[in-house]
N, CA and C atoms of all chains as a GROMACS GRO file, in nm:
protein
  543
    1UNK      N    1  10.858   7.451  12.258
    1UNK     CA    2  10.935   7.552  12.183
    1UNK      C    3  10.866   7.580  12.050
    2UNK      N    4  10.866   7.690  12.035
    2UNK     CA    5  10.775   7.731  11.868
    2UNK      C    6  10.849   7.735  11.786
    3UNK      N    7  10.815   7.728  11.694
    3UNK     CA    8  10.876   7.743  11.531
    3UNK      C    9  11.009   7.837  11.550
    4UNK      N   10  10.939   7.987  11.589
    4UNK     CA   11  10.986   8.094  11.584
    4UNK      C   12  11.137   8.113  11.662
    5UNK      N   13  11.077   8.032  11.766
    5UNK     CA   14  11.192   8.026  11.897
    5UNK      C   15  11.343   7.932  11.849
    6UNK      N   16  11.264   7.836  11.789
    6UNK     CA   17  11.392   7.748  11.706
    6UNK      C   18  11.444   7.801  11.598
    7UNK      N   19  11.370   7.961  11.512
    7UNK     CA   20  11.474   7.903  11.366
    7UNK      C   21  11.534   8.065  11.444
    8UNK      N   22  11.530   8.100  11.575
    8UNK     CA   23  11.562   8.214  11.609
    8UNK      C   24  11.707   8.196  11.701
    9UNK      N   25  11.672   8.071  11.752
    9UNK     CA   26  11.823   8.019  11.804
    9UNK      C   27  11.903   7.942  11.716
   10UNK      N   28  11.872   7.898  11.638
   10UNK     CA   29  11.983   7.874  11.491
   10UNK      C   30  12.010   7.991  11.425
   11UNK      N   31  11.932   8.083  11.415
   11UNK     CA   32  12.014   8.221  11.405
   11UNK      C   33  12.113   8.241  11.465
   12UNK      N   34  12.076   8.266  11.574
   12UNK     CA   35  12.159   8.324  11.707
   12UNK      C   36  12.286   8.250  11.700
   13UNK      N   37  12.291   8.109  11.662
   13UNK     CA   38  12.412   8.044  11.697
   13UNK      C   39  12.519   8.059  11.602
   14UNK      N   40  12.446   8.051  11.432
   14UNK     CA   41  12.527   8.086  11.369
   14UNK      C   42  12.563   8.235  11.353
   15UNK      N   43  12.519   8.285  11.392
   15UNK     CA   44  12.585   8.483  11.363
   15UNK      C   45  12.688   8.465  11.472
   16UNK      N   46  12.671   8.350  11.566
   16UNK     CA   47  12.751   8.411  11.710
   16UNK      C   48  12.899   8.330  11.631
   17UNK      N   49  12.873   8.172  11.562
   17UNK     CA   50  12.950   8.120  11.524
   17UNK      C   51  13.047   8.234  11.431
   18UNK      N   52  12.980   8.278  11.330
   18UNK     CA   53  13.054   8.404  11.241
   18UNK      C   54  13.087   8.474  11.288
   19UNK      N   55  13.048   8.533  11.374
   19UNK     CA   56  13.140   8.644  11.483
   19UNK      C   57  13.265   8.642  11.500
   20UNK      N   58  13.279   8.490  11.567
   20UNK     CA   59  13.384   8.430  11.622
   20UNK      C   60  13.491   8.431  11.516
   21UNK      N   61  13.450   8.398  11.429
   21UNK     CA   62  13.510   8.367  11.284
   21UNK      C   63  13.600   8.535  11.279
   22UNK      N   64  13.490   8.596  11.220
   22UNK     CA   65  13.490   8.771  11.196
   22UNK      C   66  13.596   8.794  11.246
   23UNK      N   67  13.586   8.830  11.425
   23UNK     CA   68  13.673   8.916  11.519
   23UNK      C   69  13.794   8.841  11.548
   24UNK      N   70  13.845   8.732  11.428
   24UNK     CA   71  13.968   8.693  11.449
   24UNK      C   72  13.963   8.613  11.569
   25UNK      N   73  13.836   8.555  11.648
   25UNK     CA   74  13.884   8.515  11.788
   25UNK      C   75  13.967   8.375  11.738
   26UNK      N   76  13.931   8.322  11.601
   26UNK     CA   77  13.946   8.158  11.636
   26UNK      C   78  14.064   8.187  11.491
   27UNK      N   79  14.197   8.172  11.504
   27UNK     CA   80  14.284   8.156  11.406
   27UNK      C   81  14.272   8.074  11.275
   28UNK      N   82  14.320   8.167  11.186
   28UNK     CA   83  14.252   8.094  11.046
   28UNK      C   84  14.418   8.150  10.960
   29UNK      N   85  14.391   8.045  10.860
   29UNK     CA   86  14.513   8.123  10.747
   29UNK      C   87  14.475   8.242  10.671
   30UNK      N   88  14.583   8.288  10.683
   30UNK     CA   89  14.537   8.436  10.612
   30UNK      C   90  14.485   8.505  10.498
   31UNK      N   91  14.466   8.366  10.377
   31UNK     CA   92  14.424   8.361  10.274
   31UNK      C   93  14.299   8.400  10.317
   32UNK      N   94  14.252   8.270  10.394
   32UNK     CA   95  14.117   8.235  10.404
   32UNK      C   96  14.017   8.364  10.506
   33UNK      N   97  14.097   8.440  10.604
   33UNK     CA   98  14.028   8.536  10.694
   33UNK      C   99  14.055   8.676  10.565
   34UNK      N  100  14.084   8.677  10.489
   34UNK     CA  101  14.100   8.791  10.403
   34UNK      C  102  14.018   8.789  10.294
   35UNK      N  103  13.991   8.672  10.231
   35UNK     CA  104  13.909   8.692  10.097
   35UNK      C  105  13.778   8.598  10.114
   36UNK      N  106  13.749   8.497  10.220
   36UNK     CA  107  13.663   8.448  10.270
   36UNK      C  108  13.570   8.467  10.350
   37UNK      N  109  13.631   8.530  10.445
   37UNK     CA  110  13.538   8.540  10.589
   37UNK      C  111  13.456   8.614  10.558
   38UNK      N  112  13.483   8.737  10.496
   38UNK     CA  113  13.376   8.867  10.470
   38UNK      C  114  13.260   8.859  10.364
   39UNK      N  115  13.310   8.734  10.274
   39UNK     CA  116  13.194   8.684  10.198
   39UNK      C  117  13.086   8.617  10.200
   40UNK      N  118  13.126   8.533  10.341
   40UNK     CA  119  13.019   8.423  10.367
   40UNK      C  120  12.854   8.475  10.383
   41UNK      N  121  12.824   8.573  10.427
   41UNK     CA  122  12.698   8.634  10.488
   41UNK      C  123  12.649   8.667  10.302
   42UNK      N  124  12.726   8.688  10.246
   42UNK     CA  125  12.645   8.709  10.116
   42UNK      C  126  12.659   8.570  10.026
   43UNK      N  127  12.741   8.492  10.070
   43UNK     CA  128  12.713   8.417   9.972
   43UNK      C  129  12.587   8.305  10.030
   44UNK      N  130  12.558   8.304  10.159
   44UNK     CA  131  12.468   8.229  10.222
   44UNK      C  132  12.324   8.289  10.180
   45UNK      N  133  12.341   8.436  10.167
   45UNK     CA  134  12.210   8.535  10.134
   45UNK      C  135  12.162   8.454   9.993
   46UNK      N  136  12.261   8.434   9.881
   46UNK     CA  137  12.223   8.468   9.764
   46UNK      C  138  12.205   8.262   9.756
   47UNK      N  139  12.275   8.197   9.818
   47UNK     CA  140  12.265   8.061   9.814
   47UNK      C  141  12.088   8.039   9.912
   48UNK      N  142  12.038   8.083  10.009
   48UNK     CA  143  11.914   8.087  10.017
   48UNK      C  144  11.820   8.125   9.881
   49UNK      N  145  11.868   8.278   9.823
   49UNK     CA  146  11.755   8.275   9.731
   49UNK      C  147  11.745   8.165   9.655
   50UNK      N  148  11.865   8.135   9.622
   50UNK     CA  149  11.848   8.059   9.472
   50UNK      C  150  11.809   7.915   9.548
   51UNK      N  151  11.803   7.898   9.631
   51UNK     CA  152  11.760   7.769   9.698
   51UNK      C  153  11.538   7.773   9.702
   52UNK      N  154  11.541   7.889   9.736
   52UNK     CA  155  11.400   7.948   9.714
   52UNK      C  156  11.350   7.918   9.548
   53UNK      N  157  11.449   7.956   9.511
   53UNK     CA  158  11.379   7.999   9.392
   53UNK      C  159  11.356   7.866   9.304
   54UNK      N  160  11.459   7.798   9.344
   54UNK     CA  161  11.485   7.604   9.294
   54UNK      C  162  11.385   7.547   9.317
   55UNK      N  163  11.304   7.536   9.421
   55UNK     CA  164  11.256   7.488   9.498
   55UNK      C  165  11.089   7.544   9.430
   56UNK      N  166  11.080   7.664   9.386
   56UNK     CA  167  10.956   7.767   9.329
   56UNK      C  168  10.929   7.685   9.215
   57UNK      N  169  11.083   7.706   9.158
   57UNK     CA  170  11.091   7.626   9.009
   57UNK      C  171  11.027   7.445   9.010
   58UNK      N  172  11.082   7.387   9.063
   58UNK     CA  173  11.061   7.270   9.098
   58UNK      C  174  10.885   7.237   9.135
   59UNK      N  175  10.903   7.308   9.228
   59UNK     CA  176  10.693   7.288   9.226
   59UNK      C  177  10.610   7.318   9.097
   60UNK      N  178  10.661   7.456   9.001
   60UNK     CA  179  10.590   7.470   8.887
   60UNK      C  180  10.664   7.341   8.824
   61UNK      N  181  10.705   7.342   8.788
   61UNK     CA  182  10.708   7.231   8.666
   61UNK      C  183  10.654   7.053   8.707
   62UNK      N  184  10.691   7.040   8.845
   62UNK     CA  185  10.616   6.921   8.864
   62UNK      C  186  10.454   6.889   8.881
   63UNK      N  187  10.391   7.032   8.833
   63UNK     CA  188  10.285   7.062   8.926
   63UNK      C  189  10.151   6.975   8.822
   64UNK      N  190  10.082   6.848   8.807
   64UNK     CA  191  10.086   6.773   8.727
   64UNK      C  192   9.909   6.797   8.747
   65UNK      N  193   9.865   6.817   8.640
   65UNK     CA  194   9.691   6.843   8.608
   65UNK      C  195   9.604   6.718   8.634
   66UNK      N  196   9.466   6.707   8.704
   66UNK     CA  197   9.412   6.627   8.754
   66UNK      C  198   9.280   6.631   8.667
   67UNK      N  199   9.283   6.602   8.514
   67UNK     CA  200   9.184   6.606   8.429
   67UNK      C  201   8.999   6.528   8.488
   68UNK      N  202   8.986   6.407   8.549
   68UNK     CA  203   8.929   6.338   8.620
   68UNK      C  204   8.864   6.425   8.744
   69UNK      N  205   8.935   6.464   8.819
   69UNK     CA  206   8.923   6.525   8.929
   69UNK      C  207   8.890   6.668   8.887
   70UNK      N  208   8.856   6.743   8.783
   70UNK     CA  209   8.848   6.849   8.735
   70UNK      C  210   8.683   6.843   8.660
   71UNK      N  211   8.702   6.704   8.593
   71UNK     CA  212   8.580   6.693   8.561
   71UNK      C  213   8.441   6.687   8.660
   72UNK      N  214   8.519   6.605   8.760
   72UNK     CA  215   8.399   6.553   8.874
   72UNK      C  216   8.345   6.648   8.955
   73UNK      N  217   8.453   6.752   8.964
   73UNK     CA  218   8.466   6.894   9.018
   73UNK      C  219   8.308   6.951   8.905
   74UNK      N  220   8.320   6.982   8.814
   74UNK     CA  221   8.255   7.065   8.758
   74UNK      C  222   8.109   7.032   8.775
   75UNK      N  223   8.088   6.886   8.740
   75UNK     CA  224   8.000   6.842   8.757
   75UNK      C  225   7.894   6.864   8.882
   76UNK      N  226   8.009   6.836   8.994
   76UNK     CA  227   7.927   6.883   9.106
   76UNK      C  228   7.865   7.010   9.129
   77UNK      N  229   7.970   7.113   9.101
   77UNK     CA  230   7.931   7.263   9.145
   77UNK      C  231   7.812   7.253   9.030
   78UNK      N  232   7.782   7.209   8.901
   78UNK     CA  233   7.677   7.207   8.826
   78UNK      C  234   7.576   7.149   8.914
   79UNK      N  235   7.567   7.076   8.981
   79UNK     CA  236   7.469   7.018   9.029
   79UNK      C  237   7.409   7.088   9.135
   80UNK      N  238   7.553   7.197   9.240
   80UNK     CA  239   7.485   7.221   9.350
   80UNK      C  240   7.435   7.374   9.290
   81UNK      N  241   7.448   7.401   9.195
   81UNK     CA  242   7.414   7.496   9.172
   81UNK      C  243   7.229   7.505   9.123
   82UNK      N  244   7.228   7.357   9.027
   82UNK     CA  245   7.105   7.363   8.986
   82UNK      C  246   6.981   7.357   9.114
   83UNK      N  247   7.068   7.273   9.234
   83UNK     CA  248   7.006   7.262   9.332
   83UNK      C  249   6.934   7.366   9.441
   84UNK      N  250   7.078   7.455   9.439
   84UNK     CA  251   7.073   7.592   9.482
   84UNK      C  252   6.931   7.665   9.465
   85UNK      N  253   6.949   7.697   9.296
   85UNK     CA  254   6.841   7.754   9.239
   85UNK      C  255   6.726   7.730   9.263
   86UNK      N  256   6.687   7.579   9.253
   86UNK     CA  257   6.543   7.491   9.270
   86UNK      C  258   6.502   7.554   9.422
   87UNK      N  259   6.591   7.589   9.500
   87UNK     CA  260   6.581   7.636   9.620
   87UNK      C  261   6.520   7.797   9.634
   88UNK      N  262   6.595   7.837   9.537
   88UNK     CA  263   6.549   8.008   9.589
   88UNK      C  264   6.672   8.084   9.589
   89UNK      N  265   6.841   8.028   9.536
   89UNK     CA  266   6.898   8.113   9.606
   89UNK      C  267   6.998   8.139   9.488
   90UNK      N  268   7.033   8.284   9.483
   90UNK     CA  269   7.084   8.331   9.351
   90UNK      C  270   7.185   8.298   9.336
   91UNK      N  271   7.234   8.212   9.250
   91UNK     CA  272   7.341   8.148   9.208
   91UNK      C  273   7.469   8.257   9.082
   92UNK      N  274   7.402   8.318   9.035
   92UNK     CA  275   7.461   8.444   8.936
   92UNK      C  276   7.451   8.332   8.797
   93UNK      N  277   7.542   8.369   8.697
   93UNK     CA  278   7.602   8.319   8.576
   93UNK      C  279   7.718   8.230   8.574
   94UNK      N  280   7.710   8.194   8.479
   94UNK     CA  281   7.840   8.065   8.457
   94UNK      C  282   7.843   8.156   8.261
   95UNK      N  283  10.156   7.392   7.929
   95UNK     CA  284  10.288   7.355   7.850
   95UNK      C  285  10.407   7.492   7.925
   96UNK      N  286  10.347   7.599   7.918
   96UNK     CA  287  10.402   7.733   7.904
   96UNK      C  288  10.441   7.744   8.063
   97UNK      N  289  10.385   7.644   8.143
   97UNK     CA  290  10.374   7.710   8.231
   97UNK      C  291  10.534   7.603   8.354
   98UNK      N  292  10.530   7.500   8.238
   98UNK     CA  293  10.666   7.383   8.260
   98UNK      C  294  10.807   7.457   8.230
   99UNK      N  295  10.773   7.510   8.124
   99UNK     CA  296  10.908   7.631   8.085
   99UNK      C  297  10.911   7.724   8.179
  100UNK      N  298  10.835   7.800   8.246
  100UNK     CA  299  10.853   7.892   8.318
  100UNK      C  300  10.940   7.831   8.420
  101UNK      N  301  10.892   7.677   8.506
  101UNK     CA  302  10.945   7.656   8.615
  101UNK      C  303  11.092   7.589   8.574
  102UNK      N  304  11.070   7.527   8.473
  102UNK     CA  305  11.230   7.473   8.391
  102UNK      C  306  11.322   7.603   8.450
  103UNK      N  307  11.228   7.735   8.369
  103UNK     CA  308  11.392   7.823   8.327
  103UNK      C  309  11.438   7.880   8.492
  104UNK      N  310  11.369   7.875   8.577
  104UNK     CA  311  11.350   7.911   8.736
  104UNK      C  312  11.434   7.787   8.788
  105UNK      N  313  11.442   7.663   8.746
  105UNK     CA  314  11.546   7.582   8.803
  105UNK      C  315  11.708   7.572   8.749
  106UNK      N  316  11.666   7.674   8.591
  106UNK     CA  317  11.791   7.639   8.558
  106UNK      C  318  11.875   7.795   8.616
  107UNK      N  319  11.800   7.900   8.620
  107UNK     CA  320  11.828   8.048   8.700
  107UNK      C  321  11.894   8.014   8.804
  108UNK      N  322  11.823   7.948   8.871
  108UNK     CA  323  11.870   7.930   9.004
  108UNK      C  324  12.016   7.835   8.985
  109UNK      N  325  12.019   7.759   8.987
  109UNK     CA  326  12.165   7.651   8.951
  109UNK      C  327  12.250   7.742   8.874
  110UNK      N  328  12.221   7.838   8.804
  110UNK     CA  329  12.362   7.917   8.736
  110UNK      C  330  12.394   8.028   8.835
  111UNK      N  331  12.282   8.053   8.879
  111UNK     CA  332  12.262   8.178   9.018
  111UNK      C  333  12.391   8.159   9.112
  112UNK      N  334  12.357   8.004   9.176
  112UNK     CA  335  12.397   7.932   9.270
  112UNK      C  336  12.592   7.907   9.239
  113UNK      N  337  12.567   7.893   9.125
  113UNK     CA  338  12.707   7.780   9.067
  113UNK      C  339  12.825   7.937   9.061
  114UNK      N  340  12.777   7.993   8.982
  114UNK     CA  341  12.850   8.079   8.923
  114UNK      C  342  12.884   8.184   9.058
  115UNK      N  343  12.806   8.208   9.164
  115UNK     CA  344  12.830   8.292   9.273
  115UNK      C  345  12.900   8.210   9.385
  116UNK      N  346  12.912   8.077   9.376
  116UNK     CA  347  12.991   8.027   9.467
  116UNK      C  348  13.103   8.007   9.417
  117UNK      N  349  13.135   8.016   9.259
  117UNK     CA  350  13.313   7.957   9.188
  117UNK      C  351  13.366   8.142   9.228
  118UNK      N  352  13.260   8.223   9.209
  118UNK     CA  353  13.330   8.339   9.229
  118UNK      C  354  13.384   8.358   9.406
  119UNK      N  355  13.260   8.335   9.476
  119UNK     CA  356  13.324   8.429   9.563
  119UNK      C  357  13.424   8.298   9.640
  120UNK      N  358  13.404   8.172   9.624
  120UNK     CA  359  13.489   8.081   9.738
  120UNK      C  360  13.593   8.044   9.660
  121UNK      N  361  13.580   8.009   9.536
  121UNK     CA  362  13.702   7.957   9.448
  121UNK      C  363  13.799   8.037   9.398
  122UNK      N  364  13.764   8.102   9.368
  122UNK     CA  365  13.829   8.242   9.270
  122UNK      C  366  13.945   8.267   9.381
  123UNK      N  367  13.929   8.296   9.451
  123UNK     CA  368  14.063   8.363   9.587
  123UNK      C  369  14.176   8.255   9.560
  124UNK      N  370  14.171   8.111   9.517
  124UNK     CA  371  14.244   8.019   9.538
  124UNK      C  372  14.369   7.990   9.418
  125UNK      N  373  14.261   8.070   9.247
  125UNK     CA  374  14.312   8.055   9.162
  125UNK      C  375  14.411   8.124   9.144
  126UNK      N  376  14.554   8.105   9.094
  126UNK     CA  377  14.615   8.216   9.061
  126UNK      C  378  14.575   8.360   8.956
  127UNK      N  379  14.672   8.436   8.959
  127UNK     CA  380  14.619   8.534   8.890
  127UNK      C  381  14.616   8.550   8.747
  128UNK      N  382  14.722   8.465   8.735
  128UNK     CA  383  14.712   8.456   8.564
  128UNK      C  384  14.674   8.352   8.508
  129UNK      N  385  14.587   8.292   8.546
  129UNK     CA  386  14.443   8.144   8.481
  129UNK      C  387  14.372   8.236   8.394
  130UNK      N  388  14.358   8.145   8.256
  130UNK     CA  389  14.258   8.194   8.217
  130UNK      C  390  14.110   8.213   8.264
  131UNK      N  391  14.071   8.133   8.396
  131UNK     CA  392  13.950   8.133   8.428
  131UNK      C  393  13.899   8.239   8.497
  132UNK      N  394  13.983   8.354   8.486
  132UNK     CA  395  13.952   8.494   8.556
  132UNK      C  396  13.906   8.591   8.480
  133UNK      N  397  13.905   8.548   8.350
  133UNK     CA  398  13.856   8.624   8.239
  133UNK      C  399  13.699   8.572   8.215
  134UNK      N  400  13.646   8.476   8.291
  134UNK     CA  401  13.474   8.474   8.297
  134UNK      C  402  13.433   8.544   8.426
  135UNK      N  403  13.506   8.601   8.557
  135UNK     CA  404  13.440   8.653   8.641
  135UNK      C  405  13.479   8.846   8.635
  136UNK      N  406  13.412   8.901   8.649
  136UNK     CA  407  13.467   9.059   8.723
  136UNK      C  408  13.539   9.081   8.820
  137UNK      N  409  13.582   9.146   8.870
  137UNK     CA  410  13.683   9.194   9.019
  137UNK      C  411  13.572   9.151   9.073
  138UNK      N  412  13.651   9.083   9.199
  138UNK     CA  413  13.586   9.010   9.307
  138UNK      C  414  13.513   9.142   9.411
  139UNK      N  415  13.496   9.313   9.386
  139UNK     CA  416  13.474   9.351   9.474
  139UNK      C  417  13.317   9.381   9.435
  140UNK      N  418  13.278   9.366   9.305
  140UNK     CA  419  13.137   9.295   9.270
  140UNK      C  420  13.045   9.257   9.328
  141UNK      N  421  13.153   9.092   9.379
  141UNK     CA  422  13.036   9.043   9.447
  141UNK      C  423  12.997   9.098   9.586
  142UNK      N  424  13.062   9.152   9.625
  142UNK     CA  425  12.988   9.231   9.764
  142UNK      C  426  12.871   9.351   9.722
  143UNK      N  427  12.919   9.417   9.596
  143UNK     CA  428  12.862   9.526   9.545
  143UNK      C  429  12.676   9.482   9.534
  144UNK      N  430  12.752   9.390   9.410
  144UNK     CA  431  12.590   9.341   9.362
  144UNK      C  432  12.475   9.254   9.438
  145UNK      N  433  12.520   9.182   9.558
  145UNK     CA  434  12.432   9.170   9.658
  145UNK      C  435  12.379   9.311   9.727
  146UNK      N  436  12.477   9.402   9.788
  146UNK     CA  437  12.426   9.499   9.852
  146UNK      C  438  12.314   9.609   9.752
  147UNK      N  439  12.373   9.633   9.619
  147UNK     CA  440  12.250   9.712   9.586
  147UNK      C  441  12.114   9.668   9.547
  148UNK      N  442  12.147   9.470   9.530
  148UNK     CA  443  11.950   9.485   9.545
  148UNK      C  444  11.922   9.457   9.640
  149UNK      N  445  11.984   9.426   9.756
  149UNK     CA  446  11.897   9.450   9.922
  149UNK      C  447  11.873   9.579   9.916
  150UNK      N  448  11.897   9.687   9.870
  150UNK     CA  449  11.888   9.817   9.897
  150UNK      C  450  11.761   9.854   9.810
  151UNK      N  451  11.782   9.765   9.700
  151UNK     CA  452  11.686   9.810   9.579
  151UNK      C  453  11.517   9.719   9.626
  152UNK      N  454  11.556   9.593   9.683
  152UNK     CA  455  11.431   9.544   9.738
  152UNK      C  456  11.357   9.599   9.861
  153UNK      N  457  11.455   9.652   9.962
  153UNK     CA  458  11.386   9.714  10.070
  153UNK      C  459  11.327   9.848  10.062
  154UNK      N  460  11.370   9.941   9.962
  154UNK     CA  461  11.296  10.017   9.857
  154UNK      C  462  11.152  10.008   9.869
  155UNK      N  463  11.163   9.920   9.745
  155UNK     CA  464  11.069   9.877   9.744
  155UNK      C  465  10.954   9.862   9.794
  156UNK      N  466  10.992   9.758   9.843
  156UNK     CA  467  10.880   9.679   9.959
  156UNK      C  468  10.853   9.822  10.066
  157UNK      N  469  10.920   9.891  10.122
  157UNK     CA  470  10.889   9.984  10.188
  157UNK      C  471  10.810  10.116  10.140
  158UNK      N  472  10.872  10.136  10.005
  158UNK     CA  473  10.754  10.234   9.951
  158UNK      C  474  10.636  10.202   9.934
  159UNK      N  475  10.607  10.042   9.903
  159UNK     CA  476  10.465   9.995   9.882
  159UNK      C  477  10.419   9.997   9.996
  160UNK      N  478  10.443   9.918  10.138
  160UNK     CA  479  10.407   9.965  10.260
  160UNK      C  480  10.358  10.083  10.285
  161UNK      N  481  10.443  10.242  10.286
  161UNK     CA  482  10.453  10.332  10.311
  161UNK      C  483  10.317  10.389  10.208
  162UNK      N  484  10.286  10.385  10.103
  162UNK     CA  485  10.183  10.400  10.005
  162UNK      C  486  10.039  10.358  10.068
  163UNK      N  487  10.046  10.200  10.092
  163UNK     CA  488   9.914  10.142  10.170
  163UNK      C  489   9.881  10.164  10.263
  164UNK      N  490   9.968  10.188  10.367
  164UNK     CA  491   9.957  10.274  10.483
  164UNK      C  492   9.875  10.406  10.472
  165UNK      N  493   9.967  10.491  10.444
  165UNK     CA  494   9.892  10.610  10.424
  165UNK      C  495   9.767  10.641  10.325
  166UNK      N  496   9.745  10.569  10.235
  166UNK     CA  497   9.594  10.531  10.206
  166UNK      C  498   9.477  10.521  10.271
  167UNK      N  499   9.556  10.438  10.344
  167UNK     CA  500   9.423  10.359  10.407
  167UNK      C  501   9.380  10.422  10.550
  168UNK      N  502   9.527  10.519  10.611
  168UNK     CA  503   9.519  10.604  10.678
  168UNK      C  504   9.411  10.693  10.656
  169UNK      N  505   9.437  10.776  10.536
  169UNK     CA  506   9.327  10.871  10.464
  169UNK      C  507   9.188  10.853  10.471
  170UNK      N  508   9.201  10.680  10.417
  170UNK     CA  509   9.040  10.694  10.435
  170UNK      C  510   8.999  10.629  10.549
  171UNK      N  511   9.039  10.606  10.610
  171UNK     CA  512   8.985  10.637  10.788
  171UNK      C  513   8.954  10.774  10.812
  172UNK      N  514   9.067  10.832  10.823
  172UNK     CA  515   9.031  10.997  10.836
  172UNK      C  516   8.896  11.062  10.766
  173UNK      N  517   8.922  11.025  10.667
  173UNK     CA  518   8.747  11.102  10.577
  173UNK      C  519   8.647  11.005  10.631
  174UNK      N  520   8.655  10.854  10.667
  174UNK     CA  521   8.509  10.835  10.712
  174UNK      C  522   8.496  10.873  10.857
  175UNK      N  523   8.603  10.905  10.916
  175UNK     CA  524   8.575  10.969  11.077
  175UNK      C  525   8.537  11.100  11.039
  176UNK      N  526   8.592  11.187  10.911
  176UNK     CA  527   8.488  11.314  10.890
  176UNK      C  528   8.343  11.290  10.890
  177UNK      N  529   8.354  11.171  10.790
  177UNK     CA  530   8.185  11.179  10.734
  177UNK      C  531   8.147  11.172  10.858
  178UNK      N  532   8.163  11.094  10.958
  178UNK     CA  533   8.085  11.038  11.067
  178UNK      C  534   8.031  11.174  11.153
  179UNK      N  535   8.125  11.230  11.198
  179UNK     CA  536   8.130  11.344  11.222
  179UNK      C  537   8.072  11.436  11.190
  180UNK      N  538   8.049  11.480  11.061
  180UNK     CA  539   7.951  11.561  10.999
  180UNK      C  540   7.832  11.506  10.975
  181UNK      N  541   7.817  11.383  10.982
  181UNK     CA  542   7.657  11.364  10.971
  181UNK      C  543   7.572  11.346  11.103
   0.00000   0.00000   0.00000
C-alpha cells in the first residue's frame, strides 16, 4: 500500500465518519448538531495549519549551527578547489 | 540570533492561532450569553467567514501564479517553434 493510498483512506473514512455526523444519521443533542457539527471541517482546517506552522516554527528555532563542521567544510572545498585548478579546470572566484 | 525570533514568534502564532480558534468555535456555544468572556470573541458567524475568505484568497493566488507560468512558458514554446520554423 503507498503513502498515497493510506493518507487517502483516512480521508475517506473520516469525511464518511462526518457525513454520518452531518446528515443527522447518528443522533446527537441539539446543542451540539447546531453549533458544532458545521464547524468541525474548519476548525480541523485551521488546527492543521497551525499544527504546520508549530512544527515550521519549532525546526527554525531549534535549528543549532555546526561551527567545526563548517570549518572543515571550507577547508576542503579550499583544497579541492586548489586541486581542481593544478588540474586544468576552471574553478571561477571565491 | 534573528533567525530564533522568527521561529519563537511562529510557535507562539501558532498556539494563539490554535487556542483562541478552538475556545471560539467549540467552547463559546456552551457559555452562556451574558459571561463576560464573550466580549473577547466576535459573533460566532466569523469563524466560518474568516476561514472561507482566505481559502478563497489562497487559491487565488496560487492559481493566478500557475495560470501566469503556464502561459509564459506556453509563449515561449510557441516563438521557439516559430523560430524553428522560420529558419
Amino acid at each position: 500500500m503507498t503513502r498515497a493510498q493510506q493518507t487517502i483512506s483516512v480521508a475517506l473514512l473520516l469525511t464518511s465518519l462526518y457525513l454520518a455526523v452531518f446528515m443527522e444519521v447518528v443522533p446527537l443533542p441539539e446543542k451540539i448538531q447546531d453549533d458544532i457539527v458545521p464547524v468541525l471541517p474548519f476548525w480541523a482546517l485551521i488546527s492543521f495549519g497551525s499544527y504546520l506552522l508549530f512544527k515550521l516554527g519549532l525546526g527554525v528555532f531549534t535549528f543549532n549551527d555546526v561551527p567545526d563542521a563548517h570549518k572543515e567544510l571550507m577547508a576542503q572545498i579550499k583544497e579541492a578547489r586548489a586541486d581542481l585548478q593544478a588540474k586544468g579546470v576552471d574553478v571561477g572566484s571565491d | 540570533m534573528l533567525d530564533r525570533l522568527v521561529g519563537l514568534s511562529m510557535l507562539i502564532a501558532a498556539s494563539a492561532i490554535f487556542l483562541y480558534y478552538t475556545v471560539w468555535t467549540l467552547f463559546m456555544p456552551f457559555v452562556d450569553d451574558d459571561h463576560p468572556l464573550h466580549s473577547l470573541f466576535p459573533p460566532r458567524v466569523w469563524a466560518i467567514r474568516i476561514p472561507v475568505i482566505l481559502i478563497i484568497l489562497f487559491t487565488t493566488v496560487v492559481g493566478s501564479f500557475l495560470s501566469v507560468v503556464m502561459i509564459r512558458s506556453n509563449r515561449k514554446k510557441a516563438l521557439k517553434a516559430k523560430q524553428k520554423k522560420a529558419s
